[in-house]
Legacy VTK file of the C-alpha trace (Angstrom):
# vtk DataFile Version 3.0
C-alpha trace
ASCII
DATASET POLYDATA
POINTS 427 float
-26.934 3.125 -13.816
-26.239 1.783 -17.298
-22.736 0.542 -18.525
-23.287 2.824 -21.586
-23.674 5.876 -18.774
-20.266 5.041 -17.373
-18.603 4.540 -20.358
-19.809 7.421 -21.680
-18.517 9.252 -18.600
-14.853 8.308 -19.516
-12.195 10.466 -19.892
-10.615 10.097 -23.503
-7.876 8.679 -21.638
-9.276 5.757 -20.241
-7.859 6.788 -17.132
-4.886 3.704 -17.805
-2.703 2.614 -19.959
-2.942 -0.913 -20.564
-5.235 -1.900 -18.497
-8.927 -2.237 -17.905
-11.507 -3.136 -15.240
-15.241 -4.223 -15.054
-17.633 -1.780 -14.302
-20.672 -2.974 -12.196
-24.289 -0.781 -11.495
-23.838 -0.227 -7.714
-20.897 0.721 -5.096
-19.977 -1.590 -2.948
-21.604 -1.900 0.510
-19.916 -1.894 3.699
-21.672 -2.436 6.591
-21.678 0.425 9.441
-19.390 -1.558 11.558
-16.949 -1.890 8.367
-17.392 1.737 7.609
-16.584 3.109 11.156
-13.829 0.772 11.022
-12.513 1.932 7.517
-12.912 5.635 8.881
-11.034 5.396 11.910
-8.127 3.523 10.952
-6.299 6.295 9.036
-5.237 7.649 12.757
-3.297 4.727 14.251
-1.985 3.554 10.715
-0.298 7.244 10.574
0.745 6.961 14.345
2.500 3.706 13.419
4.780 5.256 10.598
5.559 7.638 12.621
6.284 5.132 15.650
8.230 3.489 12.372
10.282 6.578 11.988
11.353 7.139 15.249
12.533 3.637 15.884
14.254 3.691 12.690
16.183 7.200 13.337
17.160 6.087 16.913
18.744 2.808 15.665
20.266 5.010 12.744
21.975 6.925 16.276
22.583 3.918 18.338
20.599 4.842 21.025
18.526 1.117 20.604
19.987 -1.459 18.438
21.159 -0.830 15.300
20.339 -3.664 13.853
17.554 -2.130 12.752
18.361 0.540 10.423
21.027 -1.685 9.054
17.737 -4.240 7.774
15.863 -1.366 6.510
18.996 0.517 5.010
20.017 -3.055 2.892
20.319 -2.481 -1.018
20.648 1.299 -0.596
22.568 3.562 -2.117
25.315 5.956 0.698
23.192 8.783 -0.397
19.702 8.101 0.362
20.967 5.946 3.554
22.584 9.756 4.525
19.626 11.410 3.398
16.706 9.822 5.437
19.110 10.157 8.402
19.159 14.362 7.644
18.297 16.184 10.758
16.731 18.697 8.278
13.594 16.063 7.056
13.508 14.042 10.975
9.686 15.669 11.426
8.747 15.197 7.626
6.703 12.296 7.695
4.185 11.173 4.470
0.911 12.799 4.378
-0.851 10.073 1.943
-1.099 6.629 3.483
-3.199 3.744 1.583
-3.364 0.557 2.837
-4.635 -2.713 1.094
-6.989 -4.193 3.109
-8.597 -7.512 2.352
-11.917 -8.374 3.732
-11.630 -11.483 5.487
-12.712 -13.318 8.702
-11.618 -14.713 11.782
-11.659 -18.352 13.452
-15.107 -17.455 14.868
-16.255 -16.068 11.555
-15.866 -12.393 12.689
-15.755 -10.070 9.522
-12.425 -8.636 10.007
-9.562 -7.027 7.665
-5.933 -8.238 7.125
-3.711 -5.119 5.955
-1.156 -6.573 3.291
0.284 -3.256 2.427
0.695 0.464 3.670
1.677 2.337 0.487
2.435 6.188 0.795
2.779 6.850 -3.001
-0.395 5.480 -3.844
-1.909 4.782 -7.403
-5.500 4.564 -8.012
-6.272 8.111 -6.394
-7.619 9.510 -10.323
-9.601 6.291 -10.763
-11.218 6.305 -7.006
-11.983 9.858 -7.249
-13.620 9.441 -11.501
-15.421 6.708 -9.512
-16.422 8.331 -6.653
-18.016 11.258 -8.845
-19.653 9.054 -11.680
-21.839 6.847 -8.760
-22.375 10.510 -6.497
-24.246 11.925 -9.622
-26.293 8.843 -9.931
-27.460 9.310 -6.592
-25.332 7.568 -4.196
-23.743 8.458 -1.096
-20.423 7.653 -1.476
-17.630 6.791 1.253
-15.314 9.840 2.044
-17.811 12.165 -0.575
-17.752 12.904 -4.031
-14.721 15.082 -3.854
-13.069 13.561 -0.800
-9.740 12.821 -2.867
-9.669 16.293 -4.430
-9.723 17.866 -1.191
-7.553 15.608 0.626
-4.861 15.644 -2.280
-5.217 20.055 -2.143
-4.329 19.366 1.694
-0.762 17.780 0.357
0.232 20.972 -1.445
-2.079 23.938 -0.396
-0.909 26.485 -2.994
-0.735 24.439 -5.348
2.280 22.774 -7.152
3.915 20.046 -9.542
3.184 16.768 -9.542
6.392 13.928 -10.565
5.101 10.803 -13.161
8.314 8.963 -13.933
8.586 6.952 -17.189
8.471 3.808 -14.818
4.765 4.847 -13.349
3.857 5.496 -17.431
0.969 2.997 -16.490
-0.299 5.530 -13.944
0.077 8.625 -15.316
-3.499 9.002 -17.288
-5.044 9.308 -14.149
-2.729 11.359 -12.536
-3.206 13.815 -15.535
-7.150 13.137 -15.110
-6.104 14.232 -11.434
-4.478 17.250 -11.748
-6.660 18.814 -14.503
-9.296 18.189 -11.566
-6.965 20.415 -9.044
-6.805 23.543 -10.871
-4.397 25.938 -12.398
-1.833 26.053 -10.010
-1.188 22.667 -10.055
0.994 20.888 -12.912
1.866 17.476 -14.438
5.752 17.199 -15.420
7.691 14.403 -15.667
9.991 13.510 -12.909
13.037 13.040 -15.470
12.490 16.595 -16.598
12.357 18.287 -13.464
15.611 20.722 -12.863
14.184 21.158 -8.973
16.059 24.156 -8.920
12.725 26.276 -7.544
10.879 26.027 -4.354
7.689 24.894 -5.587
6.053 22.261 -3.298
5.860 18.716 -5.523
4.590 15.400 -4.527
6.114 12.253 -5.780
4.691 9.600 -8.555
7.934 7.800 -8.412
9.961 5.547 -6.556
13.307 5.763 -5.090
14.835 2.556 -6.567
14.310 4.117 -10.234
16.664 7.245 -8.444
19.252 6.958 -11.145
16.947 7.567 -14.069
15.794 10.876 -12.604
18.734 13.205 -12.860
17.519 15.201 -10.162
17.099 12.750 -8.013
19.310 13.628 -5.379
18.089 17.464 -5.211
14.585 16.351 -4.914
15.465 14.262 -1.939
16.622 17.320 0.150
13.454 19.464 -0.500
11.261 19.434 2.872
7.820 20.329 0.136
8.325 16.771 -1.301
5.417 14.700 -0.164
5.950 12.054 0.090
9.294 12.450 1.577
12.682 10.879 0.627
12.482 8.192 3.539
12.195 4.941 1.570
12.860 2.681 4.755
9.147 3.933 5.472
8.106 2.100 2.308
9.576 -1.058 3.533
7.012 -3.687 3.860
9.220 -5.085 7.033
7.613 -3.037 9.064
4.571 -4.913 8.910
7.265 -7.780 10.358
9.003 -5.619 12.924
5.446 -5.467 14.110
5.214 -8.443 15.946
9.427 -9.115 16.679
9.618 -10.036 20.214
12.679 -7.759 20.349
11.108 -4.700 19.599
7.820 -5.357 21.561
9.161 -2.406 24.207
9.829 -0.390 21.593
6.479 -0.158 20.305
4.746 0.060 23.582
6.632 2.994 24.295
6.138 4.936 20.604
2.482 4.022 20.269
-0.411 4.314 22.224
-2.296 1.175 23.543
-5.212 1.677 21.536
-3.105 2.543 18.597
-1.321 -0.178 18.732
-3.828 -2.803 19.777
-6.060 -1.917 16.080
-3.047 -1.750 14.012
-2.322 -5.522 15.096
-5.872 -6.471 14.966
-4.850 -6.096 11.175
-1.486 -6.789 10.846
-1.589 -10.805 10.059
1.690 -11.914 11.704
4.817 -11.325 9.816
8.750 -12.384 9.637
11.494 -11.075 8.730
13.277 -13.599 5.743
16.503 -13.608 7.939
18.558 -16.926 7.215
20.772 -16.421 10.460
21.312 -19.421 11.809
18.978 -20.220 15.139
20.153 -21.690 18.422
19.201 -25.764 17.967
16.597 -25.063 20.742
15.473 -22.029 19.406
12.451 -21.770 16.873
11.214 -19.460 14.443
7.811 -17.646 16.458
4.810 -19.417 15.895
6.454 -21.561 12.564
7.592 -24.527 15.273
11.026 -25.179 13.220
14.788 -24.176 13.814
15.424 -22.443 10.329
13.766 -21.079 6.450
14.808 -24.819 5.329
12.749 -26.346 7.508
9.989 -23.772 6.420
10.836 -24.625 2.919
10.007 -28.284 3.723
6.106 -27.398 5.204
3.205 -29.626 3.692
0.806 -27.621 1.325
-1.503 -27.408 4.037
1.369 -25.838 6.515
1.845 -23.451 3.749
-0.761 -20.538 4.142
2.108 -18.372 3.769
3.004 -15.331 1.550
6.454 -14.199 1.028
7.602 -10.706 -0.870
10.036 -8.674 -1.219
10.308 -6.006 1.063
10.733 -2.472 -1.144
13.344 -0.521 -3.628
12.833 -2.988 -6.078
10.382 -2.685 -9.297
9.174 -6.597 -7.727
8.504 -4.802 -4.853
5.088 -3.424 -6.292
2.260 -4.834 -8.098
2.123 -8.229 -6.544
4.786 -8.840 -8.693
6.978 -10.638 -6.267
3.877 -12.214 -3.590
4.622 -16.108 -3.460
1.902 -17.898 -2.167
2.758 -20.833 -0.407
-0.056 -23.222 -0.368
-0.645 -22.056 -4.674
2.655 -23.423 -5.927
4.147 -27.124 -5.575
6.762 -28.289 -3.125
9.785 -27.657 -4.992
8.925 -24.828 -6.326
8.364 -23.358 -2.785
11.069 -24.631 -1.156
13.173 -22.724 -4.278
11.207 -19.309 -3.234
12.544 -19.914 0.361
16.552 -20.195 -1.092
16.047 -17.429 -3.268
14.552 -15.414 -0.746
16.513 -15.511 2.077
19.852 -15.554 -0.815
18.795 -11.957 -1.260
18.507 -10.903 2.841
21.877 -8.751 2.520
20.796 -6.394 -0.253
17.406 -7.451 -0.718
15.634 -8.458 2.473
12.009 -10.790 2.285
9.165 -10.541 4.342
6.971 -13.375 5.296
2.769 -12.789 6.385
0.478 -15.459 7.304
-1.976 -15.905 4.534
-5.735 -14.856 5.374
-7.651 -15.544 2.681
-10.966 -13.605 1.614
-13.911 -13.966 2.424
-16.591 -14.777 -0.960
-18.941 -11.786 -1.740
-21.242 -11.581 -4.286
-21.551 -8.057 -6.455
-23.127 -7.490 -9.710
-21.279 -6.302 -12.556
-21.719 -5.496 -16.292
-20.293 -7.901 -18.921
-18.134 -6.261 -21.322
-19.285 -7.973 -24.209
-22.777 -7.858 -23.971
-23.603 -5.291 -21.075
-25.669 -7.677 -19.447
-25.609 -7.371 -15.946
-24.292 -10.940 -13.902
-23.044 -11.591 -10.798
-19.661 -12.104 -9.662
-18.431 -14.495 -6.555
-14.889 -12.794 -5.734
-13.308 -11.309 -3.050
-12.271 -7.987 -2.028
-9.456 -5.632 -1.713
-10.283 -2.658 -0.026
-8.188 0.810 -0.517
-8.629 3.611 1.713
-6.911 7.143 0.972
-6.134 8.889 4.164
-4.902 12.251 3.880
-2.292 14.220 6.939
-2.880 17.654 6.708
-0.351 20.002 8.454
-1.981 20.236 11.635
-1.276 16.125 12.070
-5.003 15.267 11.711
-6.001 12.541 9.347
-8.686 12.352 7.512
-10.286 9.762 4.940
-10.571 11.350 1.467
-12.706 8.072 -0.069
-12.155 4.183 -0.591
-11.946 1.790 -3.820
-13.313 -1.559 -4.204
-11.667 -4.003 -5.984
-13.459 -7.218 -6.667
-11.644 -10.267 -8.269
-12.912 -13.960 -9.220
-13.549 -16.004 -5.999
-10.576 -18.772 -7.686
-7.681 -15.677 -7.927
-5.332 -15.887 -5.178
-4.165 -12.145 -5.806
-5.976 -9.243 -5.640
-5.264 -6.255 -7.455
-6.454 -4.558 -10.647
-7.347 -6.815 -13.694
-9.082 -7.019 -16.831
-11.916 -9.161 -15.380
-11.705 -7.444 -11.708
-14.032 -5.001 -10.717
-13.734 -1.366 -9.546
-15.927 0.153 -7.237
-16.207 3.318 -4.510
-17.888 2.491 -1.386
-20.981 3.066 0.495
-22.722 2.498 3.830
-25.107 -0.030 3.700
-28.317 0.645 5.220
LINES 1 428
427 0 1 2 3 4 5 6 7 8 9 10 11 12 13 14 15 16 17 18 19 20 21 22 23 24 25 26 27 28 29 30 31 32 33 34 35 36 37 38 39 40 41 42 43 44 45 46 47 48 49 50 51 52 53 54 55 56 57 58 59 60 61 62 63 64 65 66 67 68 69 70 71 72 73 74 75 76 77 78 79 80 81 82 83 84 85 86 87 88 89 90 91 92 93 94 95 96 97 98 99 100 101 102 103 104 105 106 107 108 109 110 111 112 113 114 115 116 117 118 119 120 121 122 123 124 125 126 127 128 129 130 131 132 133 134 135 136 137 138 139 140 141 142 143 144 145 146 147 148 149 150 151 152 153 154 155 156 157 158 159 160 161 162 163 164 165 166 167 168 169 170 171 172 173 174 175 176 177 178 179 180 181 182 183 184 185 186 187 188 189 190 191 192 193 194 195 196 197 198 199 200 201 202 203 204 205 206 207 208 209 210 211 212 213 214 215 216 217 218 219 220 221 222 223 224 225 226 227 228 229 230 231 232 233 234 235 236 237 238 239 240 241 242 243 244 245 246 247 248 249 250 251 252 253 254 255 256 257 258 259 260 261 262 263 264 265 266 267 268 269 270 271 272 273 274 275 276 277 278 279 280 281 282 283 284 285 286 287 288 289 290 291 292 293 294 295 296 297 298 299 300 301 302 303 304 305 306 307 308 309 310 311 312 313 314 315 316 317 318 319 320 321 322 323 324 325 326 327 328 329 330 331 332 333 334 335 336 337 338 339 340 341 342 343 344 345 346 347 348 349 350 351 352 353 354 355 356 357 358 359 360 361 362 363 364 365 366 367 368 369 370 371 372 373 374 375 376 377 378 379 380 381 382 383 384 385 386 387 388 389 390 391 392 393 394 395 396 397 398 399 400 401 402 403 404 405 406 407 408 409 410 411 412 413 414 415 416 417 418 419 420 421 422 423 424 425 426
């Protein structure tokens, strides 16, 4: 493949506003043990927001602690609080799950993952599947298939349907155009501000809850059961990567999951906590952090400090990277400041804390925007996997997207001089 091939390949749109990405000649290769893993992962990550949901609902009723819900309600307005708790959506779960997986290693250099995020409104899903297409027709067997997106995404809304870009996704919504033209005629682009929902037509949801108020039907869209995904923010919460590993819910998660289930989902889980600044027993300690409180955390030596700290959801920080703080990156102070300001917000705006596990250096070829020579890249890798639900509860891997970033950048996500890939099996 050329870079004058792919560019000439481009929708008019670009696919997104504002932003670009390096294109490179070849997919990227996961071995078979990667790949198997990457395919069967979409099962227990779905079994594990639903495990989510049923925790959450029976704290919401008291029947375990409710605690709970009260964390993952914080910052929320009466309505939605009322509204996730409606006996009329208990069984709607999200039928779209993405995780960000980073390719990484263990002590014993192991090629592993660590999952930093389960996202069920997903971006990227025009770009993977433009992607996907462009490196099929040049004769690669791509991850998931050429149209492994497109027939996943028809699974969310059979008959077709409309499809909800909010002013705040703008960024996003070339693709999702891209997308939809890609679906057919019974499927439609509108913006979620201009949507009456006062039909029955089955939508699925570009936008997120925290922008509620700039959507005037908001409140009617969050009562429709053909909303995917569903109005159930607490499910967004990045806590539950936290909750996880809580000692007091360790029961609770034996008894919702299955032992296999739950065994892979923490074999990717780094450890988490929740940024609560309740004050500890003086002989108590925060788990495997060795001190009595967040100050003390605050106080942790650079190298003690292979930490990442973020908010938790409904807030436009809480996507994007826009809020990740990474300990060991930043000076003293200025972590120690993160800490205060992080457990300041735990009443309306709860942190969560994950042990940093940083990628491992790959090497991938890539075309240089400037002159189209082809160079290599060190970087490491953010993998995205799209698993679709369809309505029979089976899940099924629609297609993955590599992104590659400089070796030296801490974050990983989408960026001018980051690379964007589908994957394949290496032989």
């Amino acid at each position: 493949m050329t870079l004058e091939e792919i560019q000439a390949a481009l929708p008019e749109s670009k696919l997104r506003h504002g932003a670009q990405w390096l294109f490179s000649p070849e997919p990227f290769k996961l071995t078979k043990k990667e790949a198997k893993a990457v395919q069967s992962l979409g099962h227990p990550l779905a079994m594990f927001q639903r495990a989510s949901e049923n925790i959450y609902q029976r704290s919401a009723l008291d029947r375990i602690p409710s605690w709970i819900a009260e964390l993952l309600d914080a910052g929320k307005p009466d309505w939605i609080v009322q509204q996730q708790r409606s006996t009329e959506l208990r069984d709607v779960l999200p039928r779209v799950i993405r995780p960000d997986l980073i390719l990484t290693e263990d002590e014993n250099g192991k090629e592993t993952f660590a999952l930093t995020e389960l996202d069920s409104v997903p971006g990227g899903m025009g770009i993977a599947t433009w992607l996907s297409r462009v490196y099929a027709e040049h004769g690669f067997d791509i991850l998931g298939g050429s149209e492994g997106i497109i027939e996943g995404f028809k699974s969310l809304l059979p008959d077709g349907g409309k499809v909800l870009v909010s002013e705040e996704s703008e960024d996003y919504k070339p693709e999702m155009q891209w997308l939809v033209q890609q679906l057919g005629d019974a499927w439609e682009l509108i913006n979620a501000e201009d949507d009456k929902a006062d039909d029955d037509a089955a939508r699925y949801r570009f936008f997120e809850w925290f922008d509620w108020k700039n959507i005037p039907a908001a409140k009617k869209l969050a009562k429709m059961i053909q909303l995917t995904s569903p109005c159930k923010p607490h499910l967004e919460e990045k806590l539950w990567l936290a909750l996880l590993w809580s000692p007091a819910l360790k029961g609770m998660w034996e008894k919702e999951m299955r032992g296999s289930h739950l065994q892979r989902v923490r074999e990717v889980v780094p450890f988490g906590w929740v940024m609560d600044p309740a004050k500890l027993p003086p002989h108590a300690a925060l788990p495997r952090l060795g001190v009595n409180s967040w100050k003390d955390v605050g106080e942790f030596s650079q190298k003690d400090r292979r930490l990442v700290a973020k908010v938790s959801g409904f807030s436009e920080l809480a996507w994007g990277s826009k809020s990740v703080t990474i300990g060991h990156d930043m000076s003293g102070n200025d972590w120690s400041e993160a800490i205060d300001n992080a457990t300041a917000e735990f009443e309306t705006q709860p942190w969560m804390m994950q042990q940093y596990h940083a990628g491992r250096v790959v090497e991938h070829p890539y075309f240089d925007a400037d002159t189209g020579e082809v160079k290599i890249m060190k970087g490491r890798v953010r993998l995205c996997p799209y698993y679709f639900i369809d309505v029979s509860g089976k899940t099924k891997l629609g297609g993955a997207m590599a992104t590659i970033v400089p070796a030296d950048k801490k974050k990983i996500h989408g960026m001018k001089d980051g690379i964007l890939v589908p994957c394949v099996v290496a032989e």
